[in-house]
C-alpha positions in Angstrom: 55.5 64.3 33.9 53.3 61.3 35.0 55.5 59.0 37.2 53.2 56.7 38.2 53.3 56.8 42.6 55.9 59.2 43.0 55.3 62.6 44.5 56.3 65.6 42.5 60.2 66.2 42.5 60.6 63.0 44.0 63.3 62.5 41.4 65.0 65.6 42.1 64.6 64.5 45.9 66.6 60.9 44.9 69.2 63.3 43.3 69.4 65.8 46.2 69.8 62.2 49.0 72.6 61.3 46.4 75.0 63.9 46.7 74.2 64.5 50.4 74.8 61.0 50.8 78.5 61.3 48.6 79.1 64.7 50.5 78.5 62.7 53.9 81.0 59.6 52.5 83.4 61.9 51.3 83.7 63.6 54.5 83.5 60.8 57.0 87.0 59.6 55.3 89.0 62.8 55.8 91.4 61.9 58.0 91.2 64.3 61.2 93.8 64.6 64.3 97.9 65.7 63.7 99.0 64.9 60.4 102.4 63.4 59.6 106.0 64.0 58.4 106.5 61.1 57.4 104.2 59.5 54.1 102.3 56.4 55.8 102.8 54.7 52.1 106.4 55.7 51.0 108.1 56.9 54.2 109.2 60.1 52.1 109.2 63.5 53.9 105.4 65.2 53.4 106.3 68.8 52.3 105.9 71.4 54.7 103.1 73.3 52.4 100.8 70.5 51.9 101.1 69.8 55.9 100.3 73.5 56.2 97.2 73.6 53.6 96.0 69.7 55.2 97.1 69.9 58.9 96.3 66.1 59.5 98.1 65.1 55.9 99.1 61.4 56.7 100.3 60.5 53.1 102.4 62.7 50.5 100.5 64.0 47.3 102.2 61.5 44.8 101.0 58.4 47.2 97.7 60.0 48.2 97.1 60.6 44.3 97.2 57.0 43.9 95.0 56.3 46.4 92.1 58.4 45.1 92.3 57.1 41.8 91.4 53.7 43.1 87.9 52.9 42.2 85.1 52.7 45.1 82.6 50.4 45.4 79.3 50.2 46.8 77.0 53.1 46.6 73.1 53.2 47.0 70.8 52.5 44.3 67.3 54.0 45.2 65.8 53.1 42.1 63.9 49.8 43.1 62.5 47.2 40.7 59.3 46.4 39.2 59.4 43.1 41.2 59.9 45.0 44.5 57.7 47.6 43.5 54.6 45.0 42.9 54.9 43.2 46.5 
């Protein structure tokens, strides 16, 4: 497939710096250190199995279910334009 520049697999190369780049976010904001008892959010008691299975667990799984469904912005886009393309 002609793509004008581009190397061959350079698209499967964008793909491939995409999820490392997710895998890399994703990772950087796992919290790290001793966990909790207490939920940061709701102050309820974090169950003794989810501080076992996430040793530094700093919310309970109701509040940190909330907080994973907000959305995230930002994010790399690596396609560039035409107009940056042709300077």
């Amino acid at each position: 497939m002609a793509s004008g520049w581009a190397p061959d697999g350079a698209v499967q190369d964008q793909i491939d710096d995409s999820i490392a780049d997710a895998v890399r976010l994703a990772r950087a904001k796992l919290a790290t250190g001793p966990g909790e008892i207490y939920c940061q959010v709701c102050g309820e008691e974090i169950p003794e199995a989810r501080r076992k299975a996430t040793p530094s667990a700093r919310t309970c799984v109701d509040c940190q279910s909330g907080l994973d469904r907000r959305p995230i912005l930002g994010g790399i886009n690596r396609r560039g334009s035409k107009d940056s393309q042709l300077k």
